[in-house]
C-alpha positions as CSV (number, residue, x, y, z in Angstrom):
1,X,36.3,35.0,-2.5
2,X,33.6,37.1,-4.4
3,X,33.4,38.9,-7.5
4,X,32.7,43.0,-6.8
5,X,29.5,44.0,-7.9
6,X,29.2,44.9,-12.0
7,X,32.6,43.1,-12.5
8,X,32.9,42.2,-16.3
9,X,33.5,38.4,-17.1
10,X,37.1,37.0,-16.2
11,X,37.6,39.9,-13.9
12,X,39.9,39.6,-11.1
13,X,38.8,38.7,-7.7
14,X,39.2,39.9,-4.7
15,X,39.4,38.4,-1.0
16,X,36.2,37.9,0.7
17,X,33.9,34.7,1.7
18,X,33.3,32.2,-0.2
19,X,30.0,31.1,0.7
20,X,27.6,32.6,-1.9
21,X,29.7,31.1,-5.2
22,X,29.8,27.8,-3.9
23,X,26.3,27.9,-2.6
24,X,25.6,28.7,-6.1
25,X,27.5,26.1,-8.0
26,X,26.6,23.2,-5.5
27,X,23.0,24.1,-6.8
28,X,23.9,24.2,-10.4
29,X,25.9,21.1,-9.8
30,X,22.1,19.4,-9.0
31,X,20.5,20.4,-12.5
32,X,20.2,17.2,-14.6
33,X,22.0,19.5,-17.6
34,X,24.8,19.7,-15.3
35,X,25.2,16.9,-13.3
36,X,28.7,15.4,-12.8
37,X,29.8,17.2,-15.5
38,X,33.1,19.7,-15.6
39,X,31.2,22.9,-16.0
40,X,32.7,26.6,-15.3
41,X,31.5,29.8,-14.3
42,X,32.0,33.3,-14.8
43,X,30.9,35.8,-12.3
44,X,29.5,38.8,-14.8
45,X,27.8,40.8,-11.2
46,X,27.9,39.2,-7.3
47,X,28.0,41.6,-4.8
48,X,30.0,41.6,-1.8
49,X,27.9,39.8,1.1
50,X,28.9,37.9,4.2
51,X,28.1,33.9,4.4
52,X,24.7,33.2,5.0
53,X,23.0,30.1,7.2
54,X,20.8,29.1,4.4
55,X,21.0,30.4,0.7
56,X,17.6,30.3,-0.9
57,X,19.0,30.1,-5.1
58,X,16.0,30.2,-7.6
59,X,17.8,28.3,-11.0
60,X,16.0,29.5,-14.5
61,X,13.2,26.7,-15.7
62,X,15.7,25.8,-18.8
63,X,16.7,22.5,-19.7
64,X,20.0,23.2,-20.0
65,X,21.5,25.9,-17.4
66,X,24.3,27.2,-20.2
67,X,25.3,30.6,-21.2
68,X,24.2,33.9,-19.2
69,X,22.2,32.9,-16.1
70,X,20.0,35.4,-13.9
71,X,19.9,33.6,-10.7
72,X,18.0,35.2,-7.8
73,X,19.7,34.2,-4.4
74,X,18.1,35.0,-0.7
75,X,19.1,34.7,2.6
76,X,16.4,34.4,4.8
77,X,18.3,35.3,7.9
78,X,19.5,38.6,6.8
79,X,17.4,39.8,4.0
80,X,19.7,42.5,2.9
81,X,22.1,40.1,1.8
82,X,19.6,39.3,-1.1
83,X,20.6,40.0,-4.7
84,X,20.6,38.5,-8.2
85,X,23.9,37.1,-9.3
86,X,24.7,37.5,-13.0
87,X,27.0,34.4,-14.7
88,X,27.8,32.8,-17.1
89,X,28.1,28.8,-17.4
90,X,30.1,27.0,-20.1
91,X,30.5,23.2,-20.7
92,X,33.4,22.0,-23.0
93,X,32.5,18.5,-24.1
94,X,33.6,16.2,-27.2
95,X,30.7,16.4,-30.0
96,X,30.6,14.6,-33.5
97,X,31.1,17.2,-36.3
98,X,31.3,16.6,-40.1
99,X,34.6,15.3,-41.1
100,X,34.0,16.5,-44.8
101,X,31.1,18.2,-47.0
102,X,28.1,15.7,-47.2
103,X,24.8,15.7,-48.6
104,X,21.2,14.7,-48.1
105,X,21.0,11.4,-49.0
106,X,24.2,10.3,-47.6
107,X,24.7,7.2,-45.4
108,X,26.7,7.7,-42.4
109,X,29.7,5.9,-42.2
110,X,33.2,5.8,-40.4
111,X,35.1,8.5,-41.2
112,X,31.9,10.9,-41.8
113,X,32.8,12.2,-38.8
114,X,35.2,13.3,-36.0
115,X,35.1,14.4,-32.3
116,X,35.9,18.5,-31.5
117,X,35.7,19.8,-27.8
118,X,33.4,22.4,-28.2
119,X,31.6,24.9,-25.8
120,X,28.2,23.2,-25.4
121,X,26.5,26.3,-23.9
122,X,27.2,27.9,-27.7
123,X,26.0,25.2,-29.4
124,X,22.2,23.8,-30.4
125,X,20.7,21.7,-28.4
126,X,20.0,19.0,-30.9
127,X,24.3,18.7,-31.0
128,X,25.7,15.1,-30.9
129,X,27.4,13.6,-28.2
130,X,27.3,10.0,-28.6
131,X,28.5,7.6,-32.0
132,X,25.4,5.7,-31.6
133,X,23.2,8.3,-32.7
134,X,24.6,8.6,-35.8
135,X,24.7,4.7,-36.4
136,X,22.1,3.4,-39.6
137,X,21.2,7.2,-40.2
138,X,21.3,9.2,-43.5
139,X,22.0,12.9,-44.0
140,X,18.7,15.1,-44.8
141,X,20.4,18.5,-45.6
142,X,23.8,19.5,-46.6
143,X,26.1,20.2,-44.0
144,X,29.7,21.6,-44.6
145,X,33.1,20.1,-43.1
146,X,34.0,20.7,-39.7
147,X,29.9,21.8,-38.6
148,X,28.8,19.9,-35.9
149,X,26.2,17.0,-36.5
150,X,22.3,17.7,-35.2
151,X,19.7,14.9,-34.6
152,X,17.9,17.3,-37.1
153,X,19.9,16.7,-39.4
154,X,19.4,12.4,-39.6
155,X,16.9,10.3,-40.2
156,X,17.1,6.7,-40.1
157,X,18.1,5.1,-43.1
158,X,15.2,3.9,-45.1
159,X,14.9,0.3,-46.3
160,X,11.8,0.0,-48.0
161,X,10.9,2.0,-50.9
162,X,7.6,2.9,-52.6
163,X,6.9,0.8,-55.5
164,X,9.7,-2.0,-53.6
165,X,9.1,-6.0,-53.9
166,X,8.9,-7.0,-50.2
167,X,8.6,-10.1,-48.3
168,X,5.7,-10.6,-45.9
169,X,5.9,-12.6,-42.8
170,X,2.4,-12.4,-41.8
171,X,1.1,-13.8,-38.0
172,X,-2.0,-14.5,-36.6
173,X,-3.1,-16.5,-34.1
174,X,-1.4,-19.9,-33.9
175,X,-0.3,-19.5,-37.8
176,X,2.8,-17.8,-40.2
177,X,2.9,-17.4,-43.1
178,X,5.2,-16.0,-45.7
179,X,4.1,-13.8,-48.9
180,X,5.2,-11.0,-51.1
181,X,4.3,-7.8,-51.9
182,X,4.5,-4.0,-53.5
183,X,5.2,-1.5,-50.9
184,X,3.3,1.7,-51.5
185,X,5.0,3.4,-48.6
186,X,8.4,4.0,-47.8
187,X,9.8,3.0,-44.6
188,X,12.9,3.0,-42.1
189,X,13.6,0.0,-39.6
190,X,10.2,0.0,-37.0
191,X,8.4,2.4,-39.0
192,X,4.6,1.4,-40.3
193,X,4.3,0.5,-44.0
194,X,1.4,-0.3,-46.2
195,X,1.9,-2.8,-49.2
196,X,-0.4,-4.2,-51.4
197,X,-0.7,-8.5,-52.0
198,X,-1.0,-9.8,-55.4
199,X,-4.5,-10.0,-55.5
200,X,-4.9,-6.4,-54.7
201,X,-5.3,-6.2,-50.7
202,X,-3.7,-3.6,-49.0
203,X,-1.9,-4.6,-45.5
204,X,-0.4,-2.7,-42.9
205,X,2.8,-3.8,-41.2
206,X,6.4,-2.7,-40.1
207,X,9.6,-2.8,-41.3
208,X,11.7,-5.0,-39.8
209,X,14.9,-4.8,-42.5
210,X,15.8,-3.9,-45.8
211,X,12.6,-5.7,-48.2
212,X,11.2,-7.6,-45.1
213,X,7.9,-6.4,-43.8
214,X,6.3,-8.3,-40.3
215,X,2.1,-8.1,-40.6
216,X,0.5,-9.1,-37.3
217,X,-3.3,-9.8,-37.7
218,X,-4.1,-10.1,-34.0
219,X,-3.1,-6.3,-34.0
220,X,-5.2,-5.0,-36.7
């Protein structure tokens, strides 16, 4: 079946082929923002049109193919059968969203969170679909219970402070050797940190844990 021209969203159908809407989902079906997943659409305008050989369907050049869609669709056989097809495509998937109040600063633990199927084509597209992406992170802005989480809104937790006694494990070629320092950076887990030796030399490294700082000479 096909929708009647101009028919709102959720409207009725009515008998006729099928060969356009699937033609069109099969295509959607393809985008990586849709693939394999349980996505729906509503017809907002298809006109009436008899199958075609061949449907030429131009998809938006959007990362994710959500929400209202203008999709130009030909048929190169029988050119009067060509028309723009109005829908709309919604996605309800499980996303992470704030369990209770929390603010910047916080660490992220069990039970800072909880999964809600939500529409993702009315959602951001920073929204969080997986726990590990939330695992060693810290909040950087208040965000109220039941919101959904945003990569935007973590940042990995940091481990070195400015002004922090650190351990060195310095490497060079065929040597290693341990020291201590003052950071005078701060610094998550893989980030680049400068600290300054007793004697008053400033290194470069990266944080490898909480106070432990890996220097590799054959880099610098």
């Amino acid at each position: 079946v096909l929708f009647r021209s101009g028919m709102g969203l959720g409207s009725p159908l009515m008998a006729a082929p099928l060969a356009l809407p699937e033609a069109i989902r099969a295509k959607l079906a393809e985008h990586p923002s849709l693939n394999a997943r349980p996505f729906d659409i509503q017809w907002a305008a298809l006109q009436r049109s008899a199958p075609c050989d061949q449907w030429e369907i131009d998809l938006p050049p959007r990362p994710r193919l959500l929400g209202a869609l203008r999709v130009p669709v030909r048929c190169p056989s029988n050119p009067r059968l060509n028309q723009t097809a109005t829908l709309n495509v919604s996605l309800m998937v499980p996303v992470l969203v704030a369990a209770r109040d929390l603010a910047p600063g916080h660490v992220l633990q069990a039970g800072d969170w909880k999964w809600q199927t939500l529409d993702l084509a009315k959602l951001p597209a920073e929204v969080i679909e997986s726990e590990q992406s939330v695992q060693n992170k810290e909040i950087v802005r208040n965000i109220s219970s039941g919101r959904p989480l945003q990569l935007n809104d973590l940042r990995a937790i940091t481990v070195i402070k400015t002004g922090d006694q650190v351990k060195l494990n310095i490497m060079g070629q065929g040597f290693s050797i341990d020291a201590s320092a003052v950071a005078l950076t701060q610094a998550a887990v893989g980030d680049t940190v400068r600290v300054r030796l007793p004697e008053g030399r400033v290194l470069q490294g990266v944080a490898v844990s909480a106070g432990v700082v890996e220097v590799n000479l054959d880099q610098r």
